[in-house]
C-alpha positions as CSV (number, residue, x, y, z in Angstrom):
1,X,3.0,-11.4,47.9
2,X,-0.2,-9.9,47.4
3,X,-3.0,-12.6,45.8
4,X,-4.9,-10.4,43.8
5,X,-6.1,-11.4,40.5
6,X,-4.1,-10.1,37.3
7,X,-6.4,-8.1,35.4
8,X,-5.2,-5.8,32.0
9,X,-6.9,-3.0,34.4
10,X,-4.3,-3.3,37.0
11,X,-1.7,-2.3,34.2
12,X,-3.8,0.7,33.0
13,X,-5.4,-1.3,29.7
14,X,-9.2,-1.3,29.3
15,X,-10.1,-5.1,27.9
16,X,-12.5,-3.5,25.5
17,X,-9.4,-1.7,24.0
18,X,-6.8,-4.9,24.0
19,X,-9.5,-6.7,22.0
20,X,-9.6,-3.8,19.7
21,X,-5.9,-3.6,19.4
22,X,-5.6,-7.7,19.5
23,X,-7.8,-7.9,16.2
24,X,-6.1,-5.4,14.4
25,X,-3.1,-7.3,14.5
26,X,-4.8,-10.0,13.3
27,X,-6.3,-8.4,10.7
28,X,-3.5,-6.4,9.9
29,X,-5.9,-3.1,9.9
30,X,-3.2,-0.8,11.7
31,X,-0.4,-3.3,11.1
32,X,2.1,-2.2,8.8
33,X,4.4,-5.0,8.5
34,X,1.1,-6.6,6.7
35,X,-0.5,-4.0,4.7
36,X,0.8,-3.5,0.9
37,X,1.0,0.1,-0.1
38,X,-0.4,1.4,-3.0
39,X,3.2,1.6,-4.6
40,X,3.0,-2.3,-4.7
41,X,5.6,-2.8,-1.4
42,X,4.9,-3.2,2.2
43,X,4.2,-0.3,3.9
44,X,6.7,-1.1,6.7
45,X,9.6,-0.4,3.7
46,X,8.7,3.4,4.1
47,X,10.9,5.1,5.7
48,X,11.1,8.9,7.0
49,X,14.2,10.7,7.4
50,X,14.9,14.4,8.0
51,X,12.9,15.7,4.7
52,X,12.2,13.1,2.6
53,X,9.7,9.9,2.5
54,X,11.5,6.6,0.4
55,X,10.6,3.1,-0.1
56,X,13.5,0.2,-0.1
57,X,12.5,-3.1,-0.8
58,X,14.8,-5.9,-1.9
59,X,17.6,-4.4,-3.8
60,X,15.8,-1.5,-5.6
61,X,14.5,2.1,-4.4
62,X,11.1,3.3,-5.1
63,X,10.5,6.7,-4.8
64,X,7.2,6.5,-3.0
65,X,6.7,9.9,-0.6
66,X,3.3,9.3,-0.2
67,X,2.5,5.9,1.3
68,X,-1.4,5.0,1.2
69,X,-2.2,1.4,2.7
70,X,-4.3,-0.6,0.3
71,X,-4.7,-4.0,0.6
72,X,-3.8,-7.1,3.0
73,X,-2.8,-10.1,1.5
74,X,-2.1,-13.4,2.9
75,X,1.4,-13.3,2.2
76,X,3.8,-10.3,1.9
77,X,6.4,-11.8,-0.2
78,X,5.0,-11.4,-4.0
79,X,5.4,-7.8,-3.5
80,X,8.8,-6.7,-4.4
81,X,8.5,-5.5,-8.0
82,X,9.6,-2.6,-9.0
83,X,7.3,-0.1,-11.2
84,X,7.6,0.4,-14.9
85,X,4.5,2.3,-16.1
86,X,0.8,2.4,-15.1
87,X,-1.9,-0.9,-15.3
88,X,0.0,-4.1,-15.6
89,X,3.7,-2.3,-15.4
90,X,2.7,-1.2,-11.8
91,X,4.3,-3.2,-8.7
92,X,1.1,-3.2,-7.4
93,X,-0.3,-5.0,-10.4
94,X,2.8,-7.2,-10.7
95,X,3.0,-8.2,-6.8
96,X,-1.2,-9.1,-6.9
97,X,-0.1,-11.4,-10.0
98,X,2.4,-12.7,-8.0
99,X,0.0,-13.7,-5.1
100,X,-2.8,-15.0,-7.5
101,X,0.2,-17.1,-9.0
102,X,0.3,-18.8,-5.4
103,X,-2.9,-20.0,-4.7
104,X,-2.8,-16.6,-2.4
105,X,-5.7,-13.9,-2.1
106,X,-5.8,-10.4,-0.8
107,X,-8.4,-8.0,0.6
108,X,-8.8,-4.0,-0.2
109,X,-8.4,-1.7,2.9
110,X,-9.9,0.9,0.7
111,X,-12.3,1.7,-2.1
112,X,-10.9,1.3,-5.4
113,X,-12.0,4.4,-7.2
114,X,-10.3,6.5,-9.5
115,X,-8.4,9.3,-7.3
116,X,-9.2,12.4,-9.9
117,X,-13.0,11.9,-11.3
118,X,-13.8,9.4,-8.4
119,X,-14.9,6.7,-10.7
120,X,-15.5,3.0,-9.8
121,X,-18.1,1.8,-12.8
122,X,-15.1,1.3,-15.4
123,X,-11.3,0.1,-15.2
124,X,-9.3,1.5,-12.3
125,X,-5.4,0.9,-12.8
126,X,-2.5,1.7,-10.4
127,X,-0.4,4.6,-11.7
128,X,3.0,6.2,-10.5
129,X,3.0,10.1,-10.7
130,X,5.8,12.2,-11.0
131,X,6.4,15.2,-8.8
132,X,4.8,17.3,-11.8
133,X,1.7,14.9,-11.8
134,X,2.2,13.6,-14.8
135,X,2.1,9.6,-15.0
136,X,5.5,8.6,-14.9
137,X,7.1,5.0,-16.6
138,X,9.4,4.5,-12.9
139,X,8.7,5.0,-9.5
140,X,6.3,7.2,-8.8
141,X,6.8,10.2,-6.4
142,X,3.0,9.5,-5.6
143,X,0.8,6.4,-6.7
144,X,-3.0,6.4,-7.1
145,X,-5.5,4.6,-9.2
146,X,-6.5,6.3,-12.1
147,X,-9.6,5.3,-15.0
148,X,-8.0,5.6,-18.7
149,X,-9.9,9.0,-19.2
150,X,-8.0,10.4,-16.1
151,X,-4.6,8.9,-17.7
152,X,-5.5,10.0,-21.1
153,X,-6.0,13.5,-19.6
154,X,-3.2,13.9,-17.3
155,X,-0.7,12.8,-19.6
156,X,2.5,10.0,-19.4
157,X,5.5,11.6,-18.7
158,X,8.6,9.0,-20.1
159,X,11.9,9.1,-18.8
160,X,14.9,7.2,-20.0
């Protein structure tokens, strides 16, 4: 038995790079089961088959084929909403409510800025796109943030 002492550089890990990797999960920077995605649901719900990109969380189906990680919150459970529209009708919007409602906070992984004009001096609000980027009332087949003046020119696309 040999009496050497265990080191992570006698298993082919740098220290330097396990505290890296070690705060991240901590953090939840690069760990998916605790990042929300800017659909509203955790980003760990995405899943990949052969062609196509989907979100299942709870009992419903969101379309999401674009997953962008957004924020960490404290707690992963307030965000199972689904999406009914853009601003306040947005699982995003509906799941940080949610959190708010528990005494829970949250922090941004990115800049919130509006995707299109790249403004961040006015209102920014979540918004589902449809596959002909138009802002859709359901599930979007992309999400971004959008100001009003982006939304106003895009155009909402309703479906019923």
């Amino acid at each position: 038995m040999s009496s050497e002492e265990v080191t992570l550089e006698a298993i082919g890990i740098a220290s330097a790079d396990m505290q890296i990797f070690m705060t991240a999960l901590e953090t939840g920077i690069g760990n998916q089961d605790r990042q929300i995605c800017l659909c509203g649901h955790q980003m760990s719900r995405h899943e990949r088959s052969d062609s196509v990109v989907y979100c299942s969380v709870s009992r419903a189906w969101c379309d999401c084929a674009h997953p962008i990680p957004v924020l960490e919150p404290d707690q992963v459970n307030p965000f199972r909403f689904a999406t009914t529209g853009f601003g306040k009708k947005h699982a995003l919007a509906k799941g940080i409510y949610a959190l708010h409602r528990k005494g829970l906070k949250a922090r941004w992984l990115i800049d919130v800025q509006c995707f299109k004009c790249k403004a961040s001096d006015q209102a920014i609000y979540p918004a589902p796109l449809s596959k002909s980027n138009r802002v859709s009332n359901s599930s979007g087949y992309r999400n971004v943030f959008l100001c009003m003046p982006c939304i106003e020119e895009i155009g909402v696309v309703y479906f019923y």
